[in-house]
C-alpha positions in Angstrom: 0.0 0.0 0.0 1.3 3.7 -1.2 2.1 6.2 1.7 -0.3 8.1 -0.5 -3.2 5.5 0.7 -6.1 7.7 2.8 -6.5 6.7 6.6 -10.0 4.8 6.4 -8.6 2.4 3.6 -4.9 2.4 5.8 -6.7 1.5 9.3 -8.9 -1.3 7.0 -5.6 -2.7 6.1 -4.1 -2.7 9.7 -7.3 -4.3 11.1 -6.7 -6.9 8.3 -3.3 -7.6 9.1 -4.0 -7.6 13.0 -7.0 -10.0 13.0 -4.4 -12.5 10.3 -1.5 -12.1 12.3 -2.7 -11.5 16.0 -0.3 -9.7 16.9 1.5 -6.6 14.7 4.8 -4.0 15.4 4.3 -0.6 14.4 7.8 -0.8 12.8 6.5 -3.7 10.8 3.2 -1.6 10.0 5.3 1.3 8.9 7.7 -0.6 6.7 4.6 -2.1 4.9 2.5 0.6 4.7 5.3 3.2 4.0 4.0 5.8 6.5 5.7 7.1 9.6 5.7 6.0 13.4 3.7 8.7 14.6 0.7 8.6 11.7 1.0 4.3 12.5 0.5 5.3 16.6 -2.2 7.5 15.3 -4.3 4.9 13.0 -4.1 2.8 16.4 -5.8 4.6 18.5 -8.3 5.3 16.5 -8.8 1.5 16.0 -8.7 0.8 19.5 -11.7 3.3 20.0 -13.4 0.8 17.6 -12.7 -2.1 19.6 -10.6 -3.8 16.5 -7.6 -4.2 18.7 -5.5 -3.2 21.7 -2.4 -1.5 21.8 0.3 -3.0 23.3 4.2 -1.3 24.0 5.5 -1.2 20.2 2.8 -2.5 18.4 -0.9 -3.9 18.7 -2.7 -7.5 19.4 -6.0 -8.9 18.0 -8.9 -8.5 20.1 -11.6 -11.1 19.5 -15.5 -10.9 20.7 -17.2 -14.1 22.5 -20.8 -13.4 22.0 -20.8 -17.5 22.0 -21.6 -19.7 25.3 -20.2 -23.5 24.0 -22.0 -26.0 26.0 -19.5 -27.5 28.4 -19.0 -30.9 26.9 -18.2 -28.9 23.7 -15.6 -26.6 25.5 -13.8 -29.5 27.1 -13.0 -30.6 24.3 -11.2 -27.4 22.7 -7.6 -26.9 23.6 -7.5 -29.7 25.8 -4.0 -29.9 25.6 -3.1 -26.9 26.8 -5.8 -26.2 29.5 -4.3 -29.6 31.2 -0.9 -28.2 31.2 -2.2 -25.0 32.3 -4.8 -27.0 35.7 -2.1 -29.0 36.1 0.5 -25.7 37.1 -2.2 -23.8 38.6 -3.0 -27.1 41.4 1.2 -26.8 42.2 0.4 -23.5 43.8 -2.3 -24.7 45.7 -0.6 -25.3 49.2 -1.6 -28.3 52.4 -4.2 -26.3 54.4 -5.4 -24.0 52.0 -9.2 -22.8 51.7 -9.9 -22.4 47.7 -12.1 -21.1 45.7 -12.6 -22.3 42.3 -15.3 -20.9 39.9 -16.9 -22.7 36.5 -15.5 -24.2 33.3 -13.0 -26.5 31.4 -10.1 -25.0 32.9 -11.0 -24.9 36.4 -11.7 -28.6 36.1 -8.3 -29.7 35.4 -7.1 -27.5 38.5 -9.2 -29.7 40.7 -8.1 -32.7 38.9 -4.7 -32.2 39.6 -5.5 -31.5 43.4 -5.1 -34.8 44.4 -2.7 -35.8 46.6 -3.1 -32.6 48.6 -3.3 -33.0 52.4 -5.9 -30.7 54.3 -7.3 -28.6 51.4 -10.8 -27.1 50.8 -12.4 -26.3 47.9 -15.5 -24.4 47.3 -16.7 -24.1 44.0 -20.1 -23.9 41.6 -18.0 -26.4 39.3 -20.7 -29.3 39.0 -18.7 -31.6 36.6 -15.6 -31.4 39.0 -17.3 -32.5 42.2 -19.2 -35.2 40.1 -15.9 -36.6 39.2 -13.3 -35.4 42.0 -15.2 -35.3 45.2 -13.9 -38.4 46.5 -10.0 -37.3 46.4 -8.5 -38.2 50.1 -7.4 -35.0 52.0 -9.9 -32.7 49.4 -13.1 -31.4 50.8 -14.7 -29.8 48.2 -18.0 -28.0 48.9 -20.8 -27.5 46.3 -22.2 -23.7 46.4 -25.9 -24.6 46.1 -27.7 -22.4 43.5 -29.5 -22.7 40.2 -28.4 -24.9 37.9 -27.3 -24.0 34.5 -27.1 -27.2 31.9 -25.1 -25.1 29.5 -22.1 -25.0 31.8 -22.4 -27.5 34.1 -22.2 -25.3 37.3 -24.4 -23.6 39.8 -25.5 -19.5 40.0 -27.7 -17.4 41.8 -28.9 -16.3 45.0 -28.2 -19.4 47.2 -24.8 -19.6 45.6 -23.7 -15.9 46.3 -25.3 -17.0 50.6 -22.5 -19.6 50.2 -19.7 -17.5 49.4 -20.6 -14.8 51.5 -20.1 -16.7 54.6 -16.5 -17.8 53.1 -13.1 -16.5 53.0 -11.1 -18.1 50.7 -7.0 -17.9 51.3 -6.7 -18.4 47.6 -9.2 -18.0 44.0 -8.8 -20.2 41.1 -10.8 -18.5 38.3 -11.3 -19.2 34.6 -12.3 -16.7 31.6 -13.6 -16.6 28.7 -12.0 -13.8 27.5 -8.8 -11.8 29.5 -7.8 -8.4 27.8 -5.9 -5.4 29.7 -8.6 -2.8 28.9 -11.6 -4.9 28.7 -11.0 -7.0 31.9 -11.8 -10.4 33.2 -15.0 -11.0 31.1 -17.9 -13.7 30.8 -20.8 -14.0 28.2 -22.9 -15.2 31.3 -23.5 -12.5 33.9 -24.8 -15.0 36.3 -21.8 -16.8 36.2 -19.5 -13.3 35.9 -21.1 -12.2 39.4 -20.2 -15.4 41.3 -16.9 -15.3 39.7 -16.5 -11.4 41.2 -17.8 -12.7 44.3 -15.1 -15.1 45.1 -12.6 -12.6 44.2 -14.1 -9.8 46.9 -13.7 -13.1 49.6 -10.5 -13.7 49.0 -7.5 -12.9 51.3 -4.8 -14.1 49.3 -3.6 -14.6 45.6 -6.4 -14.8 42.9 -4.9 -17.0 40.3 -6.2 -16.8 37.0 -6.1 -20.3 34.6 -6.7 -19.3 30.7 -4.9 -20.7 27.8 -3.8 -18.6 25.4 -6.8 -18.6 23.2 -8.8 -16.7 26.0 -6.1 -13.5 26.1 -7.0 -10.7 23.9 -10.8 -12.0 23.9 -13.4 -9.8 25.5 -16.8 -11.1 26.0 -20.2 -9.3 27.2 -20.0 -9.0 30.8 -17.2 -7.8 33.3 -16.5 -9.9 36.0 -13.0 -7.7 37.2 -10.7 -5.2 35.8 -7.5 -7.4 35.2 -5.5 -5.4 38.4 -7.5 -7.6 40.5 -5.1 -10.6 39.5 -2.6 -11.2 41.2 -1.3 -14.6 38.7 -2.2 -15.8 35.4 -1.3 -19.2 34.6 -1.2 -19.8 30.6 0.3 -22.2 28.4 3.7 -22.3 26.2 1.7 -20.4 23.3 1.3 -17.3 25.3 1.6 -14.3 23.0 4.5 -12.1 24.4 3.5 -8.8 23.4 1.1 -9.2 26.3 3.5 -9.8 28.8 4.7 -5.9 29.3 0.7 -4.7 29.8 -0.3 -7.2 32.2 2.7 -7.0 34.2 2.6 -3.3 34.6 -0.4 -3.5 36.8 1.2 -6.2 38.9 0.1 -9.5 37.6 2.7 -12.2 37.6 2.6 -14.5 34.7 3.1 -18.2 34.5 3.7 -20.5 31.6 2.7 -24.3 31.7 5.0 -26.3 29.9 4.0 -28.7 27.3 3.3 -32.3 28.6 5.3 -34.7 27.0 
């Protein structure tokens, strides 16, 4: 594209490149579209206003809606790979004695999963499908928030469940997402299931750890659960996108990569 090019049909060309490569420098955007730094910075912003992507330090990453609640039996079985890697790591910073909670999904599962063994530890979660398979681990308590069942995701919300909680405090938060960005937050397309999620996080006295692989980060879905300062961890997977990293760490969250299971 010619410096020449007018800045509607250069930003369409940026939000092109961004949503093909994820991920985009604005020295690479200047060399290709033969403009300078400052009119690249500019086209940014203005893109970011649109929601088409988030800048990051030197460049921009992909931003992707979830307007889309999977069933749960379908969203176990999408990255499956990487969110074991990534329960697995999350359940080695679970310690002996610890009061946990852990909210809904895919993710979250694995973290129990990987619990066992643990000596002394209780867990508190709305995650249906873990206690149905995990309940019996030796040295695990693991309490069901009661609540309204939702088929969808295999988990409990509502009114009883937030009773539950309320009477809790946790020494530690396990929490999945469907999407993670730096502006838009920790966001769910349930608000049901957003609430509890916050929830947790106001009744806990220690580290909220946050479990997404690195199809979740640079997602944003309908409804906020927290603002991403509210983390204290996020555990990802070996696929993390590193232009990231400088963002998330600037408002104290310390990042964690799973390593691939062989």
């Amino acid at each position: 594209m010619r410096s020449s090019a007018i800045p509607a049909e250069r930003q369409v060309e940026i939000a092109r490149l961004v949503k093909e490569k994820g991920l985009v420098t604005v020295e690479s955007l200047k060399e290709v579209l033969g403009v300078s730094v400052i009119t690249i910075r500019r086209d940014l912003a203005v893109l970011e206003k649109k929601g088409l992507l988030e800048r990051t330090h030197g460049g921009a990453v992909s931003t992707s809606p979830v307007n889309k609640e999977y069933n749960y039996h379908e969203k176990y079985k999408i990255n499956s790979e990487y969110k074991e890697a990534v329960g697995r790591r999350a359940a080695a910073m679970i310690e002996d004695g610890d009061t946990v909670f852990i909210n809904s999904g895919s993710t979250t599962y694995q973290v129990i999963r990987f619990l066992e063994g643990k000596k002394n530890v209780r867990v508190i979660t709305n995650n249906v499908a873990a206690v149905a398979d995990f309940g019996s681990f030796p040295g695990i308590e693991i309490i069901l928030t009661g609540g309204r069942y939702r088929t969808a995701s295999n988990c409990v919300v509502g009114e009883f469940t937030s009773q539950i909680i309320s009477q809790i405090m946790a020494s530690k938060t396990v929490i999945g997402a469907d999407g993670l960005s730096f502006k838009g937050g920790l966001t769910s397309p349930i608000y049901q299931e957003a609430a509890v999620t916050r929830q947790m996080i106001e009744r806990t006295q220690g580290d909220v750890v946050c479990v997404a692989d690195h199809s979740k980060i640079g997602r944003i879905s309908n409804f906020l659960t927290v603002p991403v300062d509210n983390l204290d961890y996020l555990v990802t997977d070996w696929m993390f996108v590193e232009s990231y990293r400088e963002n998330l760490e600037s408002v104290g969250i310390k990042i964690i990569k799973a390593e691939k299971i062989e």
